[in-house]
C-alpha positions as CSV (number, residue, x, y, z in Angstrom):
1,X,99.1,99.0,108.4
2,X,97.6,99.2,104.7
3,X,94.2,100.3,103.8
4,X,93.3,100.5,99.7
5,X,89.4,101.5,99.5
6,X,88.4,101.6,95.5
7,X,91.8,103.1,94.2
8,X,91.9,103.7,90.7
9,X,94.6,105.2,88.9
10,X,94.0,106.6,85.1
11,X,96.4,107.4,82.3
12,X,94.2,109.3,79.9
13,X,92.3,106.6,78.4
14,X,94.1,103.5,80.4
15,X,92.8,102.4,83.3
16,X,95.7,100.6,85.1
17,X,93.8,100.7,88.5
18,X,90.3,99.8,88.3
19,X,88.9,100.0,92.3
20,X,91.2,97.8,94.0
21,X,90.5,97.3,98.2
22,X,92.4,95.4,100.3
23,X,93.1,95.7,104.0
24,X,96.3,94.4,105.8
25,X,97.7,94.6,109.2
26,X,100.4,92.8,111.2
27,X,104.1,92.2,110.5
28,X,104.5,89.4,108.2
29,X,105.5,89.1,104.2
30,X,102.5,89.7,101.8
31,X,103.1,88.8,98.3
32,X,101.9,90.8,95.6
33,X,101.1,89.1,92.1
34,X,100.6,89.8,88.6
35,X,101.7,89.4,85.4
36,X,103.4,92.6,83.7
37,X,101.3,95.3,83.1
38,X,98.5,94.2,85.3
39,X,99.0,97.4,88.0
40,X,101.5,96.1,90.8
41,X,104.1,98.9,90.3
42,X,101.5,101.6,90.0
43,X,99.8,100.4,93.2
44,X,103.3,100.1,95.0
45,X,103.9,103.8,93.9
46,X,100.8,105.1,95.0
47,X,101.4,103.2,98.4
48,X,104.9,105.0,98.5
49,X,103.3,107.7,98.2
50,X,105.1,108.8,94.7
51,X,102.2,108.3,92.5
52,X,99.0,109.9,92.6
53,X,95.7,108.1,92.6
54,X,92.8,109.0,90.4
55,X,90.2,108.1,93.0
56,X,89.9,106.5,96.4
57,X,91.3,106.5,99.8
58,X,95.4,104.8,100.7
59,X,96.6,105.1,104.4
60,X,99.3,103.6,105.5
61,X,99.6,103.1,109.5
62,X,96.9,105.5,109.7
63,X,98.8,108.0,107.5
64,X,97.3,109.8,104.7
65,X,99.8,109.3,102.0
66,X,99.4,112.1,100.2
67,X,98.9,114.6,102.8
68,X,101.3,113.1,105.4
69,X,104.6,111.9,103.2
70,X,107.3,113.5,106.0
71,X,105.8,111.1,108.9
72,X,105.1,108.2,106.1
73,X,108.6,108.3,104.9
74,X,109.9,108.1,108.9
75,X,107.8,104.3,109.4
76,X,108.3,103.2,105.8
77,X,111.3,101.7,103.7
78,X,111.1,101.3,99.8
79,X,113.3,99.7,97.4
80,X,111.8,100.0,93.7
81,X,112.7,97.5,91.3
82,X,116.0,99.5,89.7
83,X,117.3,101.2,92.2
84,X,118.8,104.9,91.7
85,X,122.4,106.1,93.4
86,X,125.1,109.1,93.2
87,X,127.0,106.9,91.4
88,X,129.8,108.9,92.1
89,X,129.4,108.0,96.0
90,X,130.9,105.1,97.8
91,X,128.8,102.5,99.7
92,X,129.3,104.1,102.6
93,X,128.7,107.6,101.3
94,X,125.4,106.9,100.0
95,X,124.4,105.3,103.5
96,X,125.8,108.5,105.6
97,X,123.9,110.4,103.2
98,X,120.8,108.3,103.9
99,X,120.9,108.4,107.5
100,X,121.2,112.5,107.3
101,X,118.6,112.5,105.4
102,X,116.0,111.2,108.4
103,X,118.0,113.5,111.0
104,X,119.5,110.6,112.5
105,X,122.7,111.2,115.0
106,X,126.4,110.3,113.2
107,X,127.0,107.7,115.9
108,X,123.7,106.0,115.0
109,X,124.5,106.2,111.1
110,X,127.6,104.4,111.9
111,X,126.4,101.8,113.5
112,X,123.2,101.4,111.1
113,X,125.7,101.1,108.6
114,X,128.2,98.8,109.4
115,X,125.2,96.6,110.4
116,X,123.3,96.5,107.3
117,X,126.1,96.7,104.9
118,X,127.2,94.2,106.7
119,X,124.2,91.7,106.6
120,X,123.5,92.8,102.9
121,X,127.2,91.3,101.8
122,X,128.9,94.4,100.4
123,X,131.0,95.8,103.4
124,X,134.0,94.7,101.9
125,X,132.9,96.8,98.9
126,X,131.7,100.1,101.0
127,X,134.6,102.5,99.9
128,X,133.9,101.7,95.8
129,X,132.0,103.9,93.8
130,X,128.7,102.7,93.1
131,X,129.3,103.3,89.6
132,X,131.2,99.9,90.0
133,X,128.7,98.1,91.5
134,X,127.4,95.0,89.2
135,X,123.4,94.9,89.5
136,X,123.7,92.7,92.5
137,X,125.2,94.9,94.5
138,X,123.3,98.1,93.5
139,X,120.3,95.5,94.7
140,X,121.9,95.4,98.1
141,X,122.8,98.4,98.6
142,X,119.3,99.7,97.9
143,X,117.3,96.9,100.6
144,X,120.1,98.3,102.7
145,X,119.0,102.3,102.4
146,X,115.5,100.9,102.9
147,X,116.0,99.9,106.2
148,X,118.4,102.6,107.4
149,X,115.1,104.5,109.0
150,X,113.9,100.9,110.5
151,X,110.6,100.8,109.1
152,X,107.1,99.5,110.0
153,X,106.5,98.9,106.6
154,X,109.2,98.1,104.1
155,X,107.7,98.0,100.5
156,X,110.1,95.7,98.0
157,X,109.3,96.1,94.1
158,X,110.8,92.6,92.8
159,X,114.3,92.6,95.2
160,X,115.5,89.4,93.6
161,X,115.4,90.2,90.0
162,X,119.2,91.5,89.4
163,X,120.6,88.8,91.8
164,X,122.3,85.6,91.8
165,X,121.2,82.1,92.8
166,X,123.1,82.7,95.8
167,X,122.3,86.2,96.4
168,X,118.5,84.8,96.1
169,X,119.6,82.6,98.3
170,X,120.9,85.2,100.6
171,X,118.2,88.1,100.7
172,X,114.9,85.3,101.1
173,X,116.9,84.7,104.4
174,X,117.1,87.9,105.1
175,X,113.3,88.7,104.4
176,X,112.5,86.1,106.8
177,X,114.1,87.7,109.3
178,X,112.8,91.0,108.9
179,X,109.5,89.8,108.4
180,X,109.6,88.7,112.3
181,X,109.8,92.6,113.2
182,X,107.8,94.6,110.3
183,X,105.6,94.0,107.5
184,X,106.9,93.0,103.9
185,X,105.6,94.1,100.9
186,X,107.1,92.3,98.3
187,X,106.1,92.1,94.4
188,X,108.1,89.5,92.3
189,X,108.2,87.3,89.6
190,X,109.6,84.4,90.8
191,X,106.7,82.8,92.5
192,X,108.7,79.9,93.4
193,X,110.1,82.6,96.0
194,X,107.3,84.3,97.2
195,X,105.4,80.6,98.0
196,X,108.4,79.9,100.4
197,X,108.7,83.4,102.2
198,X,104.9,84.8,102.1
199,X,102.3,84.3,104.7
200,X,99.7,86.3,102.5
201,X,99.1,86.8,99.0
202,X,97.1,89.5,97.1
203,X,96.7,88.9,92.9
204,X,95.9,91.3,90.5
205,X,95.3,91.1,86.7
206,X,93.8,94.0,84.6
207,X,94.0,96.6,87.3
208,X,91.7,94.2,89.8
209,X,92.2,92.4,92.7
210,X,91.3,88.5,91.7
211,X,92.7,86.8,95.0
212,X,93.2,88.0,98.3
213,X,94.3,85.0,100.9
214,X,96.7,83.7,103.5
215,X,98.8,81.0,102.1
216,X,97.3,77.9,104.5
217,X,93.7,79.4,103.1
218,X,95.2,79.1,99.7
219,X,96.6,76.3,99.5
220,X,93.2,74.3,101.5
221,X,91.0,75.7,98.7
222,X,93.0,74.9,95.6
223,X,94.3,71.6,96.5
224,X,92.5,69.7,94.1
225,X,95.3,67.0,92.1
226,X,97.6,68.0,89.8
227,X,98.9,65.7,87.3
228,X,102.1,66.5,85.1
229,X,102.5,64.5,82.2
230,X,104.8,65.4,78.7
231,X,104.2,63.9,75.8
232,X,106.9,62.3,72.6
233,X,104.7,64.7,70.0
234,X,102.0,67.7,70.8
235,X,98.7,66.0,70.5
236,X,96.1,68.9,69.3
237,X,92.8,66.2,69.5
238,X,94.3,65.1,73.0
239,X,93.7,68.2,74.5
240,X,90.1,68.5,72.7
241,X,89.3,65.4,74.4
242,X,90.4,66.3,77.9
243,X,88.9,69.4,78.2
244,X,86.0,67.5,77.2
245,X,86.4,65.4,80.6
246,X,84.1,65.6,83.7
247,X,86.7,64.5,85.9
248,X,89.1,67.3,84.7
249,X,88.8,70.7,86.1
250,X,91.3,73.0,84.4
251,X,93.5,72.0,81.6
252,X,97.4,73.9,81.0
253,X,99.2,73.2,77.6
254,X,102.7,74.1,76.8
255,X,103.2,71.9,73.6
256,X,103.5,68.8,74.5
257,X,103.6,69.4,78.5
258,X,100.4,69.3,80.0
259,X,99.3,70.4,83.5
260,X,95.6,68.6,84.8
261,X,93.6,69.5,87.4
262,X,91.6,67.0,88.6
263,X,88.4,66.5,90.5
264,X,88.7,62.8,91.2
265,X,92.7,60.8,91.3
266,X,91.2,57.4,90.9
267,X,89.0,58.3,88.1
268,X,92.0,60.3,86.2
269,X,94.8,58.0,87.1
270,X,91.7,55.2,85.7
271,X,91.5,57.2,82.7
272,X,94.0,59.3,81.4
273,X,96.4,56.5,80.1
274,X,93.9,54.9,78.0
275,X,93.2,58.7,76.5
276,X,96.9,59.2,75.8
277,X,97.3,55.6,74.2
278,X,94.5,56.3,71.8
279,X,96.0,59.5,71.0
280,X,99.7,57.7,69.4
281,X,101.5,59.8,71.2
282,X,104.3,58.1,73.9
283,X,104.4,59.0,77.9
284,X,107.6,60.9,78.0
285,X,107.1,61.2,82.2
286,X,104.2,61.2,84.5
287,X,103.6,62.7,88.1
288,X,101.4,63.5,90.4
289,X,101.6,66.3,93.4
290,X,99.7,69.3,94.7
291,X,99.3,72.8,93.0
292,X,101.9,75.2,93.5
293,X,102.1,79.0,93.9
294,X,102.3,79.2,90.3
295,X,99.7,76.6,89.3
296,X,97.3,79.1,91.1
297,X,98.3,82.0,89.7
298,X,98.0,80.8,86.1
299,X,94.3,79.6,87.0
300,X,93.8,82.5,88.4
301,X,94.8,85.1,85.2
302,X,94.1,82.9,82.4
């Protein structure tokens, strides 16, 4: 469904894209990571087909998406991370406009649009102007336009970020649904999210591609210990000491939180107490469980 061979993508002297290739087929959610500014929206946009690449090859279901946009935007649904409307539209408007726009018959826009007004929670709201939407709803509307065309590929550019803990709630069950039928894009934030929904992630930091796996893969090779632990004072010489450790494998300090990677439990849990007695400071809290999404991806771009 995707194919990326060695894109790069220049702006003057910044290289936001440095050769990324990555290869996915099969419906499914794939998650795409990074912090800001490491090159996920440009990427998405060039797979959109709205940005330009400097160099290298991008189809998408076999389509050429430079040279074949008309057929690319008939399999494909997009909605970018700020969505834009005719604010002076309704909700229902907007969506009859939509479903013109891909030649599809009036009784078929009708029905596409009661539907997925309807599953995206804003029918009751489909004869206001959008310019009286709240960012929420704007949200829905837009993952609602992107599936007027019913795509192969829907591309999502962080569809959680302007919504409530329900409305989270709300569209994760939705993309689980979906996800059944077509392939998901999705780029976000909130990893906590993307760990519960993806089957497939894909990291990039700096322009490059520094993790490409399915999420049982993932989680089989990075589930070495973790140990959480917070401490009454930040102890400067207490994180000198454990980096100094042979049993620890990766080290993350907020203060005085700490986040341990271990190689062996019974070493560490043999260990670690004395360490933190004999640095003064007192245990605060203590626990032990396996990596998350997010405990990766911070190994992963530090």
């Amino acid at each position: 469904m995707i194919y990326c061979e060695n894109v790069t993508k220049k702006y003057n002297s910044f290289q936001a894209l440095n050769g990324i290739s990555f290869t996915i087929e099969g419906n499914g959610c794939f998650g795409f990571l990074g912090r800001n500014g490491a090159g996920k929206t440009t990427a998405i946009r060039i797979l959109a087909g709205l940005l330009k690449p400097t160099s290298g090859i991008v189809k998408v279901n076999g389509l050429d998406v430079e040279q074949e946009k008309e057929k690319l935007a008939e399999i494909m649904g997009y909605l970018p991370q700020h969505p834009a409307f005719y604010e002076y539209m309704t909700g229902n408007e907007w969506m009859h406009w939509v479903g013109q726009l891909f030649r599809l018959e009036k009784k078929t826009v009708e029905e596409r649009t009661e539907n997925l007004l309807k599953d995206c929670g804003i029918w009751e709201a489909r004869n206001r102007k959008i310019s009286g939407y709240s960012g929420g709803m704007k949200q829905r509307l837009g993952l609602a336009q992107a599936l007027m065309n019913r795509p192969k590929l829907l591309i999502l550019d962080e569809p959680v970020s302007a919504l409530d803990p329900v409305g989270r709630h709300e569209m994760l069950t939705m993309i689980m649904k979906l996800k059944e039928d077509m392939m998901i894009f999705m780029s976000s934030h909130i990893l906590e999210d993307v760990e519960k929904i993806a089957d497939h992630i894909i990291m990039i930091d700096k322009g490059e591609i520094v993790l490409s796996s399915c999420m049982q893969e993932l989680k089989s090779t990075y589930t070495s210990p973790v140990i959480r632990f917070s401490l009454s004072e930040a102890k400067q010489e207490l994180t000198k000491v454990l980096n100094e450790q042979e049993w620890v494998m990766d080290i993350q300090v907020n203060m005085a939180d700490y986040i341990l990677h271990v190689k062996d439990m019974t070493i560490a849990s043999a260990q670690l107490p004395k360490l933190i007695s004999y640095s003064g400071a007192m245990l605060v809290s203590y626990q032990v469980d396996t990596p998350s999404l997010e405990d990766i991806f911070l190994r992963k771009v530090r």
